[in-house]
NULUM-31097 format. One record per residue (C-alpha): x, y, z; residue in three letters; residue number from 1. Coordinates in Angstrom, 1 decimal, padded with zeros to 4 digits. Each point is the difference from the previous one (the first is absolute). Example, Ala and Ser with C-alpha at 12.3 -4.5 7.8 and 13.67 -1.06 7.14 Angstrom:
BEGIN
<<012.3,-004.5,007.8>,"Ala",1>
<<001.4,003.4,-000.7>,"Ser",2>
end
This chain:
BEGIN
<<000.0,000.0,000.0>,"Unk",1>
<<003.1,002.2,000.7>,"Unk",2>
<<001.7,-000.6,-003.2>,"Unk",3>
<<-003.0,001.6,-001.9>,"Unk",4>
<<-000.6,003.1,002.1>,"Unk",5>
<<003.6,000.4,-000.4>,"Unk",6>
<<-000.3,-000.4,-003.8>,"Unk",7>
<<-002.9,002.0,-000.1>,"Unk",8>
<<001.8,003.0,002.0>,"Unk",9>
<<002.9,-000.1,-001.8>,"Unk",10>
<<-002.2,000.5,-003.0>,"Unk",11>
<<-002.0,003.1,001.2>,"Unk",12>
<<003.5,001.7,000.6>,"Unk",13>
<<001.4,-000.9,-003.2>,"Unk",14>
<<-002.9,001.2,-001.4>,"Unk",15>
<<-000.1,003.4,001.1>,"Unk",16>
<<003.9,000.7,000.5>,"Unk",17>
<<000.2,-000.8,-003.5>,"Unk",18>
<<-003.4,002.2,-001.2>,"Unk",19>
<<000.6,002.5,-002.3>,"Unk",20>
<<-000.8,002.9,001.9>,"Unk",21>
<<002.3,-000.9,002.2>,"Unk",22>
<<002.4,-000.9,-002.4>,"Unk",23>
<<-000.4,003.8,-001.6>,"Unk",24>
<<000.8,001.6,003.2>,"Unk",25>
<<002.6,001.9,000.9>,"Unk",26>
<<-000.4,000.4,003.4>,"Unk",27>
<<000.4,-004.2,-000.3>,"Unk",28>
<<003.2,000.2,-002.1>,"Unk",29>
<<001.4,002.4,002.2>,"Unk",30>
<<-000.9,-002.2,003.1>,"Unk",31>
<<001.7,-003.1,-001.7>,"Unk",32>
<<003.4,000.2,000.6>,"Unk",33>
<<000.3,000.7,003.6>,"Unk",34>
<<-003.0,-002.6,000.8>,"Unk",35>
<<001.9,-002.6,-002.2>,"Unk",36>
<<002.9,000.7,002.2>,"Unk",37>
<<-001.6,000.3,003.5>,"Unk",38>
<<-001.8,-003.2,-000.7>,"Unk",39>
<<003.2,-002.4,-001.3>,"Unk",40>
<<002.0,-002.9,001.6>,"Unk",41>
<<-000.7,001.2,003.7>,"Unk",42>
<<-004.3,-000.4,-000.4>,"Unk",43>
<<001.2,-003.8,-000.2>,"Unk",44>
<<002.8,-000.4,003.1>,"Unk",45>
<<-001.9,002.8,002.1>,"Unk",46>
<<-002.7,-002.5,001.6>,"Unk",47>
<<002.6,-003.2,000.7>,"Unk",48>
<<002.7,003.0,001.4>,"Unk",49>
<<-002.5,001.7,002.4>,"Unk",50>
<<-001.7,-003.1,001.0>,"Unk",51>
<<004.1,-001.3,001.0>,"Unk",52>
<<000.6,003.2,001.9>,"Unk",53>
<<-003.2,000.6,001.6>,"Unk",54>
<<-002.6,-002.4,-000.2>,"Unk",55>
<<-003.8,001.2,000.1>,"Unk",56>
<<000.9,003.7,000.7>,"Unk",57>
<<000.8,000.1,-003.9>,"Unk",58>
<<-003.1,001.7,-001.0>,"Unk",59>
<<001.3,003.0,002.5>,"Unk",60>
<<003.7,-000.1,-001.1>,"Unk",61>
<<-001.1,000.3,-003.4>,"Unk",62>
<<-002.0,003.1,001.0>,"Unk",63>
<<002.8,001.8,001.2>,"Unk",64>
<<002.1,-001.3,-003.1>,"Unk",65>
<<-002.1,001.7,-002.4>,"Unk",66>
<<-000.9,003.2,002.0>,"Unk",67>
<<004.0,000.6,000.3>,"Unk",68>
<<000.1,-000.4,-003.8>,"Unk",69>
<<-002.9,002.9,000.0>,"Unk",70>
<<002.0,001.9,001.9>,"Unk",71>
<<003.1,000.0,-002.0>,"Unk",72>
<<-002.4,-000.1,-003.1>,"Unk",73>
<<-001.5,003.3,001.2>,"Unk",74>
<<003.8,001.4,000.0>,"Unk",75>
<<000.5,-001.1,-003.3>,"Unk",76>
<<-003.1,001.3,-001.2>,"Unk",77>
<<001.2,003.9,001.6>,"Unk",78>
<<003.1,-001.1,-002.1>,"Unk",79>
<<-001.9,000.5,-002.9>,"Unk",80>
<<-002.5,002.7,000.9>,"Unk",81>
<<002.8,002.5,001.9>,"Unk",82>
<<003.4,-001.3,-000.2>,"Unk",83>
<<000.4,-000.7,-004.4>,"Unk",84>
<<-001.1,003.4,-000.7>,"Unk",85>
<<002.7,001.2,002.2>,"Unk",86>
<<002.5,-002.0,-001.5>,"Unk",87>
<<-001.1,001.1,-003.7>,"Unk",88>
<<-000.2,004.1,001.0>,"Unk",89>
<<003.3,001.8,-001.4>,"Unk",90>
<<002.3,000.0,003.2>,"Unk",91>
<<-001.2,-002.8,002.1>,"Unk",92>
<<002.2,-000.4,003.4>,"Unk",93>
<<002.7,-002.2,-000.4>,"Unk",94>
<<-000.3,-002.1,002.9>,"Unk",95>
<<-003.1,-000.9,-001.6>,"Unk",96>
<<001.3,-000.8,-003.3>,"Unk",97>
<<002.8,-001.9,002.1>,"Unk",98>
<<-002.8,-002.0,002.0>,"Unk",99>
<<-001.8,-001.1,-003.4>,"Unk",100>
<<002.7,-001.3,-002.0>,"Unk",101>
<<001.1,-002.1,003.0>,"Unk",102>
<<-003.6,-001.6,000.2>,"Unk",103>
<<-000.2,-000.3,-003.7>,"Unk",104>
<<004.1,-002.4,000.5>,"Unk",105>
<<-002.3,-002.1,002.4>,"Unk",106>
<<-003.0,-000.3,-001.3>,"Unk",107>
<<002.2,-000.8,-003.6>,"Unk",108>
<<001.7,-002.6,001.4>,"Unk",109>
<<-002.8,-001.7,002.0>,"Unk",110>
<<-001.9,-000.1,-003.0>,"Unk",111>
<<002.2,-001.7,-001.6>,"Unk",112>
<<000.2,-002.6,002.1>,"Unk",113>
<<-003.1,-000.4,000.9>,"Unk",114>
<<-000.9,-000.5,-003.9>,"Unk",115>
<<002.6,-002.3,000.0>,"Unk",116>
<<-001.6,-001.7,003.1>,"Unk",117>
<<-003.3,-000.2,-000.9>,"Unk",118>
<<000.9,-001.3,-003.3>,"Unk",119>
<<002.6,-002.9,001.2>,"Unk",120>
<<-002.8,-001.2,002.4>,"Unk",121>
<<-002.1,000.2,-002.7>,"Unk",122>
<<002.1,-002.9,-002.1>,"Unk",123>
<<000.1,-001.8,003.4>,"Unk",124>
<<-003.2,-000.8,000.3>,"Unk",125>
<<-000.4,-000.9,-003.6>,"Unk",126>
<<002.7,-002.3,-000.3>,"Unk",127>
<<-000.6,-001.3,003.4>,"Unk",128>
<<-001.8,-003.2,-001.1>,"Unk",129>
<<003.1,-000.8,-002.3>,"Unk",130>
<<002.7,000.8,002.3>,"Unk",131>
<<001.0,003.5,000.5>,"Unk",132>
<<003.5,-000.3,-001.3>,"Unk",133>
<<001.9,003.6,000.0>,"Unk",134>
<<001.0,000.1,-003.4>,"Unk",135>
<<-003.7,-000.5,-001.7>,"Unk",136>
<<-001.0,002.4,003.0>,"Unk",137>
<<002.1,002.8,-001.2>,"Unk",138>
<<-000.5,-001.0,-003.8>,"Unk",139>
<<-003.8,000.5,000.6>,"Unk",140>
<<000.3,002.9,002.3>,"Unk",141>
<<002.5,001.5,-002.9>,"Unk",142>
<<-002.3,-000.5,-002.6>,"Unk",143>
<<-003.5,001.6,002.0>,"Unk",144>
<<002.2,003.1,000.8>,"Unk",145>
<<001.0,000.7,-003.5>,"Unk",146>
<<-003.7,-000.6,-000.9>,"Unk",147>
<<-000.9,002.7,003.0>,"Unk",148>
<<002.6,002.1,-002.0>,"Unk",149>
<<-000.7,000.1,-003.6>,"Unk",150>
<<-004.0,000.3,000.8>,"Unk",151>
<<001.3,003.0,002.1>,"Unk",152>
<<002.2,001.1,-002.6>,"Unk",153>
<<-002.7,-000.4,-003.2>,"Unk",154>
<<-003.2,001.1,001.9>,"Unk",155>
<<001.0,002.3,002.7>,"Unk",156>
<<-001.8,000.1,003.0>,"Unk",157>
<<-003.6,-000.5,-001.6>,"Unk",158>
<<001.4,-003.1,-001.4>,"Unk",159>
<<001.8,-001.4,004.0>,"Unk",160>
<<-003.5,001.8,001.3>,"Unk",161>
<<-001.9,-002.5,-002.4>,"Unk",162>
<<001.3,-003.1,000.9>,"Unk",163>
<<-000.2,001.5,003.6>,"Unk",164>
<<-003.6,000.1,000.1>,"Unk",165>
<<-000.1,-003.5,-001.3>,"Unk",166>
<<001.7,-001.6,002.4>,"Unk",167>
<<-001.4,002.1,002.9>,"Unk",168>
<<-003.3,-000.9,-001.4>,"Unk",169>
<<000.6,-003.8,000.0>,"Unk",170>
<<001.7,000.3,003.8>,"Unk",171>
<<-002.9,002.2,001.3>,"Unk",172>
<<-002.4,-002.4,-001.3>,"Unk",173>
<<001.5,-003.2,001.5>,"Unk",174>
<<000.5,002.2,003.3>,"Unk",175>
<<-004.4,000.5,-000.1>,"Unk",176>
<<000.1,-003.9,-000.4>,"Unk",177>
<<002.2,-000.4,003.0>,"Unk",178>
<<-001.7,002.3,002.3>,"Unk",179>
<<-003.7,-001.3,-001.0>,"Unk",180>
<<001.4,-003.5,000.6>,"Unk",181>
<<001.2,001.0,003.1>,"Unk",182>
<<-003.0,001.6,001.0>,"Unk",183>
<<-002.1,-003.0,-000.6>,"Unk",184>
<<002.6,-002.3,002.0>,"Unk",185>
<<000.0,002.0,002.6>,"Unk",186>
<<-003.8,000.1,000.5>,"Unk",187>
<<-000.4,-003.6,-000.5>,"Unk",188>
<<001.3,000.1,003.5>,"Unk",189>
<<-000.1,003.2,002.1>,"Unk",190>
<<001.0,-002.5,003.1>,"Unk",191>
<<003.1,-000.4,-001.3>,"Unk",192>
<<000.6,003.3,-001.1>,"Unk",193>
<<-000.5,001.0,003.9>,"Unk",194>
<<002.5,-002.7,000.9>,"Unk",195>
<<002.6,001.0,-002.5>,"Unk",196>
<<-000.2,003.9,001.2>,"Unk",197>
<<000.0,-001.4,003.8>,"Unk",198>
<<002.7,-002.3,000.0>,"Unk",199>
<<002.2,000.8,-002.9>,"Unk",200>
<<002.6,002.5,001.6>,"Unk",201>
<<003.6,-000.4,-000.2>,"Unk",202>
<<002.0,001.2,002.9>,"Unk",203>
<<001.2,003.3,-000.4>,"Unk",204>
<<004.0,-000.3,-000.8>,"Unk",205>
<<000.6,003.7,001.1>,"Unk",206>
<<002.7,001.8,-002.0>,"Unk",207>
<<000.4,-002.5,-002.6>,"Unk",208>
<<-004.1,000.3,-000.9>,"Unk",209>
<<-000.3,003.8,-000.1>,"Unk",210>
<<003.5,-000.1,-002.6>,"Unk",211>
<<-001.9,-002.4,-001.6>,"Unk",212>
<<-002.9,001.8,-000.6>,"Unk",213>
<<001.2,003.5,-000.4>,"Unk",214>
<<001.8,-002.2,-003.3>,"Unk",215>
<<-003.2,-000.9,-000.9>,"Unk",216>
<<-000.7,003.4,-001.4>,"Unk",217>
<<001.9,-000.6,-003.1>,"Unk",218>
<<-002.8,-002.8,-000.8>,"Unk",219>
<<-002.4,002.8,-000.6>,"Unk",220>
<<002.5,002.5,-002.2>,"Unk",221>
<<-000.3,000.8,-003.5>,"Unk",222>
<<-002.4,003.4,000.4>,"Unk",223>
<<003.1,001.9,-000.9>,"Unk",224>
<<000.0,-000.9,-003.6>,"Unk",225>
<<-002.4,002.6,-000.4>,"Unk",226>
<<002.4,002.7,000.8>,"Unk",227>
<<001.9,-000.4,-003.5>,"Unk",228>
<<-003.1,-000.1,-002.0>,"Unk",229>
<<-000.2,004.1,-000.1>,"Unk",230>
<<000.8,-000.5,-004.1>,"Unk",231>
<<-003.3,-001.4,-000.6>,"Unk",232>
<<-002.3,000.6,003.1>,"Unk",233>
<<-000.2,003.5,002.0>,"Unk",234>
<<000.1,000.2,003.5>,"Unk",235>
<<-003.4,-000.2,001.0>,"Unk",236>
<<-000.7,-003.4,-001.9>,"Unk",237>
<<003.7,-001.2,001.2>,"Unk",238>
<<-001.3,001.1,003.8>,"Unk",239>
<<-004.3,-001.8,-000.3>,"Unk",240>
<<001.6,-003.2,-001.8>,"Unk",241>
<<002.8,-000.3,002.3>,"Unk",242>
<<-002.1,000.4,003.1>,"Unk",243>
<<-002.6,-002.2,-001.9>,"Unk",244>
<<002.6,-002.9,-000.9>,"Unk",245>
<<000.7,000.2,004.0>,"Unk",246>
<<-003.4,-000.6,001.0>,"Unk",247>
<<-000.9,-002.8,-002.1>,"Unk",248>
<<003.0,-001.9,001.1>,"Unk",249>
<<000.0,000.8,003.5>,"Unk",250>
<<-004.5,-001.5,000.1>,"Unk",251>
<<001.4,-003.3,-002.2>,"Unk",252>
<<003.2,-000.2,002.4>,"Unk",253>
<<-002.0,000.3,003.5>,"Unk",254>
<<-003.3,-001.3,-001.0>,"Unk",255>
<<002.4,-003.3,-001.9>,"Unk",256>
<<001.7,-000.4,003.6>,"Unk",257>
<<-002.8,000.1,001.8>,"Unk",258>
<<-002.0,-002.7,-001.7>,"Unk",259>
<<003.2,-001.9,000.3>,"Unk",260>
<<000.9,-000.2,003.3>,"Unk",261>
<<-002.4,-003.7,000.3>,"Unk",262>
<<002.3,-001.2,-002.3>,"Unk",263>
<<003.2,000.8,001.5>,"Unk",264>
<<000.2,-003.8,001.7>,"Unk",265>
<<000.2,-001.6,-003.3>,"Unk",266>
<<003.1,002.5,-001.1>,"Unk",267>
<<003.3,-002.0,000.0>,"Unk",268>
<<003.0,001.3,002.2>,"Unk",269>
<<001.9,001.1,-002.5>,"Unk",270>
<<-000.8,003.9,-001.5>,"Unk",271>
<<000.2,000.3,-003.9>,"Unk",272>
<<-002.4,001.0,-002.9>,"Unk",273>
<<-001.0,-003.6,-000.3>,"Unk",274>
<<-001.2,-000.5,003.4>,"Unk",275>
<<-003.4,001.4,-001.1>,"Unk",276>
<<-000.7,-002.4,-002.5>,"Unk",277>
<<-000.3,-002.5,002.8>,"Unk",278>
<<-002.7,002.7,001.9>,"Unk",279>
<<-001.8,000.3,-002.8>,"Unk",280>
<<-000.2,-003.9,-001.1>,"Unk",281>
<<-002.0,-000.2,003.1>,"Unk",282>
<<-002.4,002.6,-000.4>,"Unk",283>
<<-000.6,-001.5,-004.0>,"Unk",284>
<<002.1,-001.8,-001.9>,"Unk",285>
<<-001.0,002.2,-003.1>,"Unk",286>
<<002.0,003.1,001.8>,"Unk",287>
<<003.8,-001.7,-000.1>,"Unk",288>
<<-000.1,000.1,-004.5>,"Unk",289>
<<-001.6,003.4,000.6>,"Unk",290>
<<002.9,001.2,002.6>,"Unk",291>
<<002.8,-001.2,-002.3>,"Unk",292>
<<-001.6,001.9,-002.6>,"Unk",293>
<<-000.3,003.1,002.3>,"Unk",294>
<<003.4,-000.8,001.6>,"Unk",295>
<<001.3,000.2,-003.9>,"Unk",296>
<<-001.9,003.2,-000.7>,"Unk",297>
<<001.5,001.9,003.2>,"Unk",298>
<<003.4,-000.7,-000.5>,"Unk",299>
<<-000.4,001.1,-003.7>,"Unk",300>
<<-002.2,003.0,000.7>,"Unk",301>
<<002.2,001.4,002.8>,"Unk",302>
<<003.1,-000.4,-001.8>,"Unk",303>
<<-002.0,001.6,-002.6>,"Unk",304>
<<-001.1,003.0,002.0>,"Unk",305>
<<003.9,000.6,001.4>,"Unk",306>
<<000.9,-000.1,-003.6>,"Unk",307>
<<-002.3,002.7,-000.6>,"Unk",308>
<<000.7,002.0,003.2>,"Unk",309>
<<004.4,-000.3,-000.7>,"Unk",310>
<<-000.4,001.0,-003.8>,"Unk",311>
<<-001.9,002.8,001.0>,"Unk",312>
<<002.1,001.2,002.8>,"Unk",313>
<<003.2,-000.4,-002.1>,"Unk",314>
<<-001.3,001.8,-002.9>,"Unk",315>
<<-001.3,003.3,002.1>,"Unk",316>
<<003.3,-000.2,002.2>,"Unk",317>
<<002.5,000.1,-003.0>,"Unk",318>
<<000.6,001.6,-003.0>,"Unk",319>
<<002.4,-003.3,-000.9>,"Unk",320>
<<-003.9,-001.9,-000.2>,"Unk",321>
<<-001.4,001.7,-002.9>,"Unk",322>
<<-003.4,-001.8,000.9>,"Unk",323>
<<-001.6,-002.1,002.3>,"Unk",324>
<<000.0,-002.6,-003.0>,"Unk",325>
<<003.7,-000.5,000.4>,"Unk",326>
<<-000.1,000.3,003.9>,"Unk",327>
<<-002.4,-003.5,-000.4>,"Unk",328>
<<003.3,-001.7,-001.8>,"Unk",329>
<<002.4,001.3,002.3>,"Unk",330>
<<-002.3,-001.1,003.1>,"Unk",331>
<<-000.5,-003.5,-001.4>,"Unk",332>
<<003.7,000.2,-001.2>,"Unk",333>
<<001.1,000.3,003.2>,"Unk",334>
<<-002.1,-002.7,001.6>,"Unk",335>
<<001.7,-002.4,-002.6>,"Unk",336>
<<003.2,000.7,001.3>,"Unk",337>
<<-001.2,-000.6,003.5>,"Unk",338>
<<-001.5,-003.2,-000.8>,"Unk",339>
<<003.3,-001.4,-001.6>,"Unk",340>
<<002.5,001.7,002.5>,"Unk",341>
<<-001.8,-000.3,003.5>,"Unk",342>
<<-001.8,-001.9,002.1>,"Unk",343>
<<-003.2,002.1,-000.5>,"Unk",344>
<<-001.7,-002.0,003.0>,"Unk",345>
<<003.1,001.0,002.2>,"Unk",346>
<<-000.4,004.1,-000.3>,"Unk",347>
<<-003.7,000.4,-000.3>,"Unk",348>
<<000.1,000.7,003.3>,"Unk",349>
<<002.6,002.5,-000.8>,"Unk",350>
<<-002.5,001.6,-002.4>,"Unk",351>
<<-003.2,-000.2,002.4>,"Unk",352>
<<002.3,002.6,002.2>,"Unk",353>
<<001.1,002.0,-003.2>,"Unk",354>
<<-004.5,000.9,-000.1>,"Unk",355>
<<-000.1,000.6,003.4>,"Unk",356>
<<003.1,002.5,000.0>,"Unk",357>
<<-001.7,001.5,-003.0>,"Unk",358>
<<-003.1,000.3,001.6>,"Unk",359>
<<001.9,002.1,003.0>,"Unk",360>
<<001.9,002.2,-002.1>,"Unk",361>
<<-003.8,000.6,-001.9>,"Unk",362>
<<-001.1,001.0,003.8>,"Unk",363>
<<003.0,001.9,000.4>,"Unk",364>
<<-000.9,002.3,-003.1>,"Unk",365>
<<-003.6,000.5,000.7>,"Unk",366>
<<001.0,000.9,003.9>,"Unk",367>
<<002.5,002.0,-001.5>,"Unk",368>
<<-002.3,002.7,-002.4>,"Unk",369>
<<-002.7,000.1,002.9>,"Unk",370>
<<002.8,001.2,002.4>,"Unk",371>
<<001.1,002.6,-003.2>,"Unk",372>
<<-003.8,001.3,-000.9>,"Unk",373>
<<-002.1,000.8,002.6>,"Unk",374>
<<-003.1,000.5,-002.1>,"Unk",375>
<<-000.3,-003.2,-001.0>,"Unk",376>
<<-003.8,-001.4,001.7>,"Unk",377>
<<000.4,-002.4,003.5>,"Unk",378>
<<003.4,000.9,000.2>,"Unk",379>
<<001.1,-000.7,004.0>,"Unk",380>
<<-002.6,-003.2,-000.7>,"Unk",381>
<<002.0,-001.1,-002.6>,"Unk",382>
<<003.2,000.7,001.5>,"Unk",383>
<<-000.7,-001.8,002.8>,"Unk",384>
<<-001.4,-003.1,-002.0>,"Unk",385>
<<003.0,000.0,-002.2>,"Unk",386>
<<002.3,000.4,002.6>,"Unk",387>
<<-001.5,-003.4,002.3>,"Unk",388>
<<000.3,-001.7,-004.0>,"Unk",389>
<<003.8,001.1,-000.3>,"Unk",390>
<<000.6,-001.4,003.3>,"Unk",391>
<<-002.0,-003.9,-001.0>,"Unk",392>
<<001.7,000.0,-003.2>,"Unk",393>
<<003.3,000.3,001.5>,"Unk",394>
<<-000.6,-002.5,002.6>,"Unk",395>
<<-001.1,-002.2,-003.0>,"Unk",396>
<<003.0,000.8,-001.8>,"Unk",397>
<<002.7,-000.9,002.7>,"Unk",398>
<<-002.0,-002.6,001.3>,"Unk",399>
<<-003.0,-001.9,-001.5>,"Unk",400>
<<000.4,-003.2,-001.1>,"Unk",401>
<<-001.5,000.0,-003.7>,"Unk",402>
<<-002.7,-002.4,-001.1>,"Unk",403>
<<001.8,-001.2,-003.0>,"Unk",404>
<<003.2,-001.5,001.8>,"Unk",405>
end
């Protein structure tokens, strides 16, 4: 009975993620990229990593997860409304200038790696039922970058956009199936679900849970990408589908925990993308094909949408990228080399510090030009908000454990 109210739900989704109305809209193309990046690799290791670190209280931890990512997302978003047009006015301060090119060197080289990443994993889990050897791992990998490339390089962003939407489509539709499957599990049995919330805490492990989940922050990241779209969106689109791509994620993230948390028992011990599969075969065993589908469509899409996000940065930051067509090659390029020369496994970790540093120095800049202009609207508010955030992102900086390692 599952497995058809799954299928069923997975085809009302489909069916109106891929309408044409919605299809036509700009608002949606605009709200693409950072939603195919927000929802990637981590909507399939956040529920077996919470429910390892602290049991039942998931559906709260997730809470705070995704209200600190509003938080810095409301930073970013002042980025673009206050700080750009500073940076683009004829003598904009230097320290300014100084503090965005240093984000833009870590935000470059997380993307990067995080492209590389999400790609790699990506030929993992495809080749994993004929033995993940590394060679045929990094010849696949190789050979889905350069596609990621040349589509970049022949269609532009409309082009990476388009194939955005239809993987984002396909993942958001499976992700309708999962919830409504869960939903349905979980009221064949409200008992358990009472039992599951009652006696499913882990003990609390002190330092090495709150480093834990101040890591888990970078699961939710990817509402940046927006920031580098300013060639084909203005501000006020950038800002509404930005803050829009934050709140869809942050309902499928909390509401997807939530339903989970009777399920957590059936988890196994160990915390990787595949553990879900094993959740969901017991929900309905039409869900796991449908999760590897989706699994396949988020590592493509979000590797997509960093694509997007690096090209566009690198072409607006230099006058060496004569447009964000050839930022896509050198961005995918790049990745290559990573693949073939590191362990790309080894320093994601690396790079899930690289977006939280960028994400300080972002703070820094938008503390920095309401402490310069004091006509600017909620001023000491923001001040004072922005000056708590500087203070969490630092601790997350020097300290969190992140989610990927």
């Amino acid at each position: 009975m599952i497995n058809i109210v799954v299928v069923v739900a997975v085809a009302v989704v489909a069916a109106l993620v891929f309408s044409p109305k919605m299809r036509a809209s700009m608002r949606w193309r605009a709200t693409v990229t950072p939603l195919a990046s927000i929802i990637g690799s981590g909507f399939l290791v956040v529920t077996p990593l919470l429910a390892s670190v602290v049991g039942s209280w998931a559906p709260l931890a997730m809470i705070g997860i995704v209200l600190l990512a509003y938080w810095v997302g409301a930073a970013m978003r002042f980025v673009i409304a206050e700080v750009e047009p500073v940076l683009a006015s004829a003598g904009p301060p230097r320290s300014l200038v100084g503090l965005e090119q240093l984000s833009r060197v870590l935000l470059s080289f997380a993307y990067v790696v995080s492209v590389a990443f999400y790609v790699r994993l990506l030929a993992s889990f495809v080749l994993r039922s004929a033995g993940d050897g590394e060679v045929r791992a990094q010849l696949l990998t190789t050979a889905i970058l350069a596609g990621i490339g040349v589509l970049g390089f022949l269609r532009g962003l409309r082009g990476l956009e388009n194939f955005e939407e239809g993987a984002v489509g396909t993942k958001l539709a499976i992700i309708g199936g999962l919830l409504i499957g869960l939903l349905v599990f979980n009221l064949a049995d409200p008992p358990a679900v009472l039992d599951a919330y009652r006696g499913g805490g882990v003990p609390f492990a002190g330092w090495t849970t709150v480093r834990v989940l101040a890591g888990m922050l970078l699961v939710v990241q990817g509402f940046e990408t927006s920031r580098y779209l300013g060639e084909h969106y203005d501000a006020e689109t950038r800002v509404g589908t930005m803050r829009l791509a934050q709140l869809i994620s942050s309902a499928v993230y909390v509401v997807f925990v939530a339903l989970s948390v009777r399920a957590f028992d059936v988890l196994p011990a160990r915390v990787d993308e595949t553990a879900i599969l094993d959740m969901a075969g017991e929900v309905a065993t039409v869900l796991v094909p449908l999760l590897v589908v989706a699994a396949i469509a988020s590592q493509l899409s979000a590797a997509v949408a960093d694509t997007a996000g690096g090209g566009e940065m690198l072409s607006g930051a230099s006058r060496v990228v004569p447009a964000a067509r050839y930022g896509y090659v050198i961005v995918t390029g790049l990745a290559i080399g990573v693949v073939w020369l590191v362990d790309v496994f080894a320093i994601i970790s690396v790079a899930s510090r690289a977006f939280a540093a960028f994400y300080l120095v972002q703070t820094v800049m938008s503390f920095f030009v309401l402490y310069r202009d004091r006509s600017l609207r909620r001023r000491t508010t923001l001040l004072l908000s922005y000056g708590a955030l500087i203070l969490v992102l630092a601790f997350i900086v020097g300290f969190a454990i992140p989610a990927d390692s």
